[in-house]
C-alpha positions as CSV (number, residue, x, y, z in Angstrom):
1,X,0.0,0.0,0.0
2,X,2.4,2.4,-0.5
3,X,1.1,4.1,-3.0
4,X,-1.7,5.4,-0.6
5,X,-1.5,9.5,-0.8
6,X,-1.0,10.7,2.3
7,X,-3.7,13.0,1.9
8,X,-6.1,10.2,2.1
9,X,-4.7,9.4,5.8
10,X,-7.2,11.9,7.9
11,X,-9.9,10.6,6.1
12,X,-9.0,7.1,6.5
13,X,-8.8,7.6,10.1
14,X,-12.4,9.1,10.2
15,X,-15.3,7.5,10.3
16,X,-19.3,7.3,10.2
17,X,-20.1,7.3,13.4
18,X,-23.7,5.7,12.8
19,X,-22.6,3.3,10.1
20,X,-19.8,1.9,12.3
21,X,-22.3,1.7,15.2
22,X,-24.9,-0.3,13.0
23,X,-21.7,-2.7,11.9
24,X,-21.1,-3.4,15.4
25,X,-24.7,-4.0,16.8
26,X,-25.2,-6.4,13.5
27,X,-21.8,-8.0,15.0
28,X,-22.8,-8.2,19.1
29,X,-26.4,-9.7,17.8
30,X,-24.8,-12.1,15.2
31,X,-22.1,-13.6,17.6
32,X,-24.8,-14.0,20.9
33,X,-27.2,-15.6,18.6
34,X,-24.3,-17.8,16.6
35,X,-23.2,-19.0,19.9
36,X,-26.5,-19.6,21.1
37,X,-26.0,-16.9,24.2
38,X,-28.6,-14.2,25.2
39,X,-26.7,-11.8,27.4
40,X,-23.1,-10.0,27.6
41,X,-21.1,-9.5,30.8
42,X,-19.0,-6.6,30.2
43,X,-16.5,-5.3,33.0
44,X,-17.0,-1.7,33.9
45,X,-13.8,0.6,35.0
46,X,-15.0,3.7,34.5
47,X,-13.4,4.5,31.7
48,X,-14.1,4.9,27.6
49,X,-13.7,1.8,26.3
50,X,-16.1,-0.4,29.1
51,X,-18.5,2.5,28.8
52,X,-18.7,2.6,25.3
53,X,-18.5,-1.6,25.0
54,X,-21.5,-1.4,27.6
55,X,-23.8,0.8,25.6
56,X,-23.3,-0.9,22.4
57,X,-24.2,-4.4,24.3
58,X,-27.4,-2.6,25.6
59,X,-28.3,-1.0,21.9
60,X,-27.9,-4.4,20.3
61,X,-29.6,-6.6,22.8
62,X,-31.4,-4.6,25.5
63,X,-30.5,-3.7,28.7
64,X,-32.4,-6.4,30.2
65,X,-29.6,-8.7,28.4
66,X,-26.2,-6.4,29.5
67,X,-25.1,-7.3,33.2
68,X,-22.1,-4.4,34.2
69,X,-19.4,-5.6,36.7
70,X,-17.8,-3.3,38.9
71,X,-14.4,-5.0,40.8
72,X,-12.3,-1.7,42.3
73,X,-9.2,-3.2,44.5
74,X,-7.3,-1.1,46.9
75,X,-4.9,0.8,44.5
76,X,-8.1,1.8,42.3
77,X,-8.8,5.0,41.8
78,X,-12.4,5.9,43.6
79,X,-13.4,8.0,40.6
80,X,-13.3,4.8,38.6
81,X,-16.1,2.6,40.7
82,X,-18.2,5.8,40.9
83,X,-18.0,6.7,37.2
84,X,-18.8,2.6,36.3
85,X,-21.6,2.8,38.4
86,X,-23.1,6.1,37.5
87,X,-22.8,4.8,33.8
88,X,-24.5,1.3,34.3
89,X,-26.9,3.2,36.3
90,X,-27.8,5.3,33.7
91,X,-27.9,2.6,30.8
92,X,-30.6,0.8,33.2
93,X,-28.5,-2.7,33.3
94,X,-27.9,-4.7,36.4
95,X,-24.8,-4.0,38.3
96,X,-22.6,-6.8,40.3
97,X,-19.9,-4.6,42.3
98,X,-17.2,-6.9,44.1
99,X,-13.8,-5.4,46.2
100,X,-11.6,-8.0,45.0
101,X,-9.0,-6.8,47.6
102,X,-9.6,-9.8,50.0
103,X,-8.6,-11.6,46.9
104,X,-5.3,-10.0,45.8
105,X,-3.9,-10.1,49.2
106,X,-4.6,-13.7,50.3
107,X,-2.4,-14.4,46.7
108,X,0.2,-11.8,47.7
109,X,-0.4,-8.8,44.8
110,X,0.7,-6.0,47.0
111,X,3.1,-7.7,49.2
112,X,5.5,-8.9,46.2
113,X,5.0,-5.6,44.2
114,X,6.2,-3.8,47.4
115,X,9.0,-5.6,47.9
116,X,10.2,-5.1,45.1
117,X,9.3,-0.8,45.6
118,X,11.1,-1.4,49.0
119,X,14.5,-3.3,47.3
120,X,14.6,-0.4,44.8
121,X,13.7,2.5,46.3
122,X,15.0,1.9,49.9
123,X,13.1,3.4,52.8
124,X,9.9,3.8,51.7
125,X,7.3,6.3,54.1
126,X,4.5,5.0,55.0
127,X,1.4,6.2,52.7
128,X,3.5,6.7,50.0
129,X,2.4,5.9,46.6
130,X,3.9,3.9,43.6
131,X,3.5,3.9,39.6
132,X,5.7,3.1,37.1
133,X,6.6,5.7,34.3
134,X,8.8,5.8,30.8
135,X,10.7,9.3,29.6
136,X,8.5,11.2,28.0
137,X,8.0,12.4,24.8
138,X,9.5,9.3,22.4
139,X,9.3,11.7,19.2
140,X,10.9,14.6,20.5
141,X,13.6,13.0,22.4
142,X,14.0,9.5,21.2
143,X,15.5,8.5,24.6
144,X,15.1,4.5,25.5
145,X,11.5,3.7,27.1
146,X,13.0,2.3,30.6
147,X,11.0,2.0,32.9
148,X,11.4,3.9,36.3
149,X,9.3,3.6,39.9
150,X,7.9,6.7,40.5
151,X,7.4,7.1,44.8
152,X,5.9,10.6,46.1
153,X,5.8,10.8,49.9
154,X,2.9,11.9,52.1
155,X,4.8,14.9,52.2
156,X,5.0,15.5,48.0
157,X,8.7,14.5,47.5
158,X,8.8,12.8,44.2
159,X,11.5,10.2,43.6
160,X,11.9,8.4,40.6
161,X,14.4,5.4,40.0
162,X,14.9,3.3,37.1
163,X,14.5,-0.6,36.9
164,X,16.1,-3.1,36.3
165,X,14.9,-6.1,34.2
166,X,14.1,-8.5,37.1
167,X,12.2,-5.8,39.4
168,X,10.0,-4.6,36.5
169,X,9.1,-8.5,35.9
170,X,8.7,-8.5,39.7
171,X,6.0,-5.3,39.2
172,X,4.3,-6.3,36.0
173,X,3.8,-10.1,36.8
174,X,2.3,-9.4,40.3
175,X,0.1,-6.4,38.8
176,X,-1.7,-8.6,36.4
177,X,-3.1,-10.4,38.9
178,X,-5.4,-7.7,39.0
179,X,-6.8,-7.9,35.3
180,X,-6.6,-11.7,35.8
181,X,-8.5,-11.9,38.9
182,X,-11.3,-9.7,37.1
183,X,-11.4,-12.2,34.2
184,X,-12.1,-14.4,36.7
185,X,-14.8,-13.1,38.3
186,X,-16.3,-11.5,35.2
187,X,-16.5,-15.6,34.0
188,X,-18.3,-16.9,37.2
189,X,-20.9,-13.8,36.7
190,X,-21.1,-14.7,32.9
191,X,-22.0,-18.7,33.4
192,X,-23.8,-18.2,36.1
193,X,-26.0,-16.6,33.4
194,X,-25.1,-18.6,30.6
195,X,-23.7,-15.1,29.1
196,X,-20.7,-14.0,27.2
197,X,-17.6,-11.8,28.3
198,X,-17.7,-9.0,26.2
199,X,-14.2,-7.6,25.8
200,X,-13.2,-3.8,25.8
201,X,-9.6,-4.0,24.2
202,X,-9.5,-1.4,20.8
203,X,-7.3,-2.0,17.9
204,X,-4.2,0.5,19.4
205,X,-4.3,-1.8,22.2
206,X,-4.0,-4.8,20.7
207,X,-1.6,-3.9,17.8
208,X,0.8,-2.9,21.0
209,X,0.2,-5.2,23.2
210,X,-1.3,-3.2,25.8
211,X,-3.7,-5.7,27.4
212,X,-3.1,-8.7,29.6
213,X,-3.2,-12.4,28.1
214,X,-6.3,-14.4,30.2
215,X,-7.0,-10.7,32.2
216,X,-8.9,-8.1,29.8
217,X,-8.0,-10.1,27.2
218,X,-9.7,-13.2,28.4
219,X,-13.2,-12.5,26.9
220,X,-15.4,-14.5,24.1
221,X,-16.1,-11.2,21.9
222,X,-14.6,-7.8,21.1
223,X,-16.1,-5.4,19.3
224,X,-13.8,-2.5,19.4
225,X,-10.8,-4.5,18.3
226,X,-10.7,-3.2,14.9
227,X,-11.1,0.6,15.8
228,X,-8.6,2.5,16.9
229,X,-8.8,4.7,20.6
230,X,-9.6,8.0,18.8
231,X,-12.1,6.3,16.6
232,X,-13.4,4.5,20.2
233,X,-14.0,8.6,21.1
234,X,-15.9,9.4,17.9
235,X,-18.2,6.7,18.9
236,X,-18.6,7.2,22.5
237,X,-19.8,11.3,21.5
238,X,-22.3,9.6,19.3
239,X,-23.6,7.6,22.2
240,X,-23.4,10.4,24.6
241,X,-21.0,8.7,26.9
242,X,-21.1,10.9,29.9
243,X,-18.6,13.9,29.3
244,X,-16.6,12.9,32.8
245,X,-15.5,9.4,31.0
246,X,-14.8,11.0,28.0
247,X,-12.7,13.8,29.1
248,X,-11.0,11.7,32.0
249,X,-7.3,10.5,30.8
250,X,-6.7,7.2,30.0
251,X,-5.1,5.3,32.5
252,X,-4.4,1.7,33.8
253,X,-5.6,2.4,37.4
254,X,-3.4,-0.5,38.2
255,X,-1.2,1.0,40.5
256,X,-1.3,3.3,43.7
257,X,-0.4,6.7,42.1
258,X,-2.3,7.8,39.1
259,X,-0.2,7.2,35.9
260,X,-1.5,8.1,31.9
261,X,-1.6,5.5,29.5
262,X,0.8,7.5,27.8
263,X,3.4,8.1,31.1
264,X,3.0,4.1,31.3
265,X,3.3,2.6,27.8
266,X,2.7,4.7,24.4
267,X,4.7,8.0,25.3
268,X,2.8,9.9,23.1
269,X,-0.9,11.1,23.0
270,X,-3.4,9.3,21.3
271,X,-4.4,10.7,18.2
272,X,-0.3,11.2,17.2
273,X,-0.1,7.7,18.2
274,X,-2.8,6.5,16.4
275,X,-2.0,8.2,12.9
276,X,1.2,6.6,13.1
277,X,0.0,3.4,13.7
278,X,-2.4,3.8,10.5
279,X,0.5,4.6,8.2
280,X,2.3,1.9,9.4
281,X,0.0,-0.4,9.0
282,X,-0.3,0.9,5.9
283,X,2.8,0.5,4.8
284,X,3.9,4.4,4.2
285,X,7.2,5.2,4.5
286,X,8.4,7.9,7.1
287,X,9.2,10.5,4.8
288,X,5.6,11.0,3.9
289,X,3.9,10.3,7.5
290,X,6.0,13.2,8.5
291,X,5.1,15.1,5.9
292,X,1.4,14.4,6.5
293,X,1.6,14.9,10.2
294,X,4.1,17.8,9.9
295,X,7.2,16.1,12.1
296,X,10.5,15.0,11.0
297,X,10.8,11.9,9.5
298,X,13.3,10.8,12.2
299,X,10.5,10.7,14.6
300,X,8.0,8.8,12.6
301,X,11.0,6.3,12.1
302,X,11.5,6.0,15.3
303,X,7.7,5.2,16.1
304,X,7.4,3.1,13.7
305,X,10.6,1.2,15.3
306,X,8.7,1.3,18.7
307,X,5.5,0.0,16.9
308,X,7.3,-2.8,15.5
309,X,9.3,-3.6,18.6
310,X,6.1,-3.6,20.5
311,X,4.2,-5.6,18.3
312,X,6.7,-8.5,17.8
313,X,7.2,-9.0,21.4
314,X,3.9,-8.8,22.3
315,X,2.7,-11.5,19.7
316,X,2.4,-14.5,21.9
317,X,-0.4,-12.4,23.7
318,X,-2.6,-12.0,20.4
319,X,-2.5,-16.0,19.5
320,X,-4.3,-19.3,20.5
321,X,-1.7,-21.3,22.5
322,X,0.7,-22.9,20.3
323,X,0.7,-26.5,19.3
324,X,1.6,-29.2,17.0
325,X,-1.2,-29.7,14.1
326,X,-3.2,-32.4,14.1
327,X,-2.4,-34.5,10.9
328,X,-5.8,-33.8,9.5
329,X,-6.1,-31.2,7.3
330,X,-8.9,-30.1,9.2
331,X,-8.1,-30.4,12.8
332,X,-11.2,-29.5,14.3
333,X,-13.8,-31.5,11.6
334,X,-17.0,-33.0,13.8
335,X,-16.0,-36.8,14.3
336,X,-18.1,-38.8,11.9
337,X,-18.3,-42.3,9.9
338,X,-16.3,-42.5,7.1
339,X,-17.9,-43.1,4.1
C-alpha cells in the first residue's frame, strides 16, 4: 500500500459514526445468537472503552440482556467505581460490584509488588504511593523507554528510580493479577448466566500489546478490536458517553499513584499515536507520515521502530496457544463415519 496518498490518511482515520455503530450491533447480535448466548457481561472501570462496550451491548440486545461488573481493588482509583456505576446506572443494566482486595492479598499482589518498591527504592514512608513511568515524549527525544518507579511521599517528594529487568518482571507479573483476577470473576458472573464476556480492548491496544493475556484479554467477543482509541472517542460522542469518562485521561488504574496511559506505555498522546500506527499499518514510509503529520521523518521512524518492537514482542499475547497440528487437514472437523 504504499502508494496510498497521504492526503487520504485523515480521512481514513475518520469515520461514520452511525454506520460503524450499525456494523457493530449487526456483530454483538450475530455472535450472541451464533453462539447460542442471550446476554453480555461486560466489565466496567469507568473508563471509555467499558463505557462505550456497555452501551453498544445494551443498543444491540437490550438492557435487560447487558449485566455491568464493577471489581475496584485497593490501588483503584475511587473515581473509577463511581463513574462505572453512574454509567450502568444510567444505561438501566444490572450492576454486580465486588472489592476483590480480600482476593489480591490472600495471593500476595501487593506484598510482592512492594517488595520489590522497597529493594529499589530503599526506605519507603508510609502512605507513600507507587507507579511506574517511561521518559517522556518518544518523538521529541528519542531517549530508550526504561521503565522507572515513580514514589511521592505523604509529604510530595517525588523520587523516581529506574528498573532493572528482574524488578519490572517482579512489578508487572504481580500487577496482572489484578486484570486476571477480574477475568475471573467476570466468568463466574457470565456462566452463572449462561452469558458471554464482552471484551473492551481497541485496535491500538492490541496492535501494541497493551492488554493482559487471560486478564482483559480473556473474553469471548470484542467489538472495538478493529477501531482504533480515537475512533473509540468518535463513537462514545455519538452515544453520549457521559462527558466525565470522555474527558477523563486514559489510564491503567493498576497502580497506587495515578499514571496516563501514555506516562506508562505509548509515550505519546493518542491521536499522534494512532495516525502513526495507520501509516504503518499501511505500509507508508516515514518520509511522507512526516510530511502528513508535519514532524521530522526521524520521529516517525523511530515510532514506527517502537510500533514494530512492540508488536513483535507482544505477539504471543494476540495467538491461540501454540501446538503441533493435528495431521488432519482439518483439525477440528466434527468426528463422523467414514464413508
Amino acid at each position: 500500500m504504499n502508494d496510498v496518498d497521504p492526503d487520504d490518511l485523515e480521512s481514513l482515520m475518520a469515520i461514520d459514526a452511525k454506520a460503524e455503530i450499525d456494523r457493530i450491533l449487526s456483530f454483538i447480535r450475530d455472535v450472541t445468537e451464533g453462539l447460542r448466548r442471550t446476554s453480555v457481561v461486560v466489565g466496567l472501570s469507568g473508563g471509555i472503552d467499558s463505557a462505550v462496550t456497555a452501551s453498544l451491548c445494551v443498543e444491540a440486545l437490550g438492557r435487560d440482556r447487558v449485566v455491568g461488573v464493577v471489581l475496584p481493588e485497593r490501588d483503584s482509583s475511587p473515581e473509577s467505581e463511581r463513574l462505572a456505576s453512574e454509567h450502568a446506572e444510567r444505561l438501566g443494566i444490572e450492576v454486580v460490584k465486588r472489592d476483590i482486595t480480600p482476593i489480591l492479598e490472600s495471593i500476595g499482589t501487593y506484598r510482592m509488588r512492594d517488595a520489590v518498591v522497597k529493594k529499589i527504592m530503599g526506605d519507603v514512608p508510609e502512605g507513600s504511593v507507587m507507579s511506574l513511568v517511561q521518559p517522556k515524549g518518544l518523538l521529541e527525544t528519542g531517549s530508550l523507554g526504561i521503565y522507572r518507579i515513580k514514589l511521592t511521599t505523604p509529604g510530595g517528594e517525588v523520587r523516581e528510580k529506574r528498573l532493572n529487568r528482574e524488578g519490572l518482571r517482579g512489578i508487572i507479573s504481580s500487577t496482572n493479577t489484578k486484570q486476571r483476577t477480574r477475568m475471573m470473576m467476570l466468568y463466574l458472573e457470565a456462566e452463572k448466566r449462561g452469558s458471554l464476556v464482552g471484551g473492551t480492548t481497541n485496535r491500538t491496544e492490541t496492535l501494541l500489546g497493551f492488554f493482559v493475556k487471560y486478564g482483559d484479554g480473556g473474553v469471548d467477543i470484542e467489538p472495538l478490536s478493529h477501531l482504533y482509541k480515537t475512533q473509540v472517542y468518535e463513537i462514545a460522542r455519538y452515544l453520549e458517553v457521559p462527558k466525565a469518562i470522555i474527558e477523563r485521561a486514559p489510564s491503567p488504574d493498576t497502580f497506587p499513584d495515578t499514571v496516563t496511559d501514555e506516562d506508562f506505555y505509548f509515550r505519546m498522546d493518542y491521536p499522534t499515536l494512532d495516525r502513526i500506527l495507520l501509516a504503518w499499518e499501511l505500509g507508508l514510509s516515514p518520509e511522507r507520515t512526516g510530511a502528513f503529520m508535519g514532524r521530522d521523518p526521524k520521529q516517525i521512524e523511530r515510532a514506527f521502530e517502537d510500533a514494530r518492537k512492540k508488536y513483535e514482542f507482544t505477539k504471543h499475547l494476540r495467538e491461540m496457544p501454540y501446538s503441533i497440528p493435528h495431521s488432519l487437514k482439518d483439525e477440528f472437523r466434527v468426528p463422523g463415519p467414514g464413508k
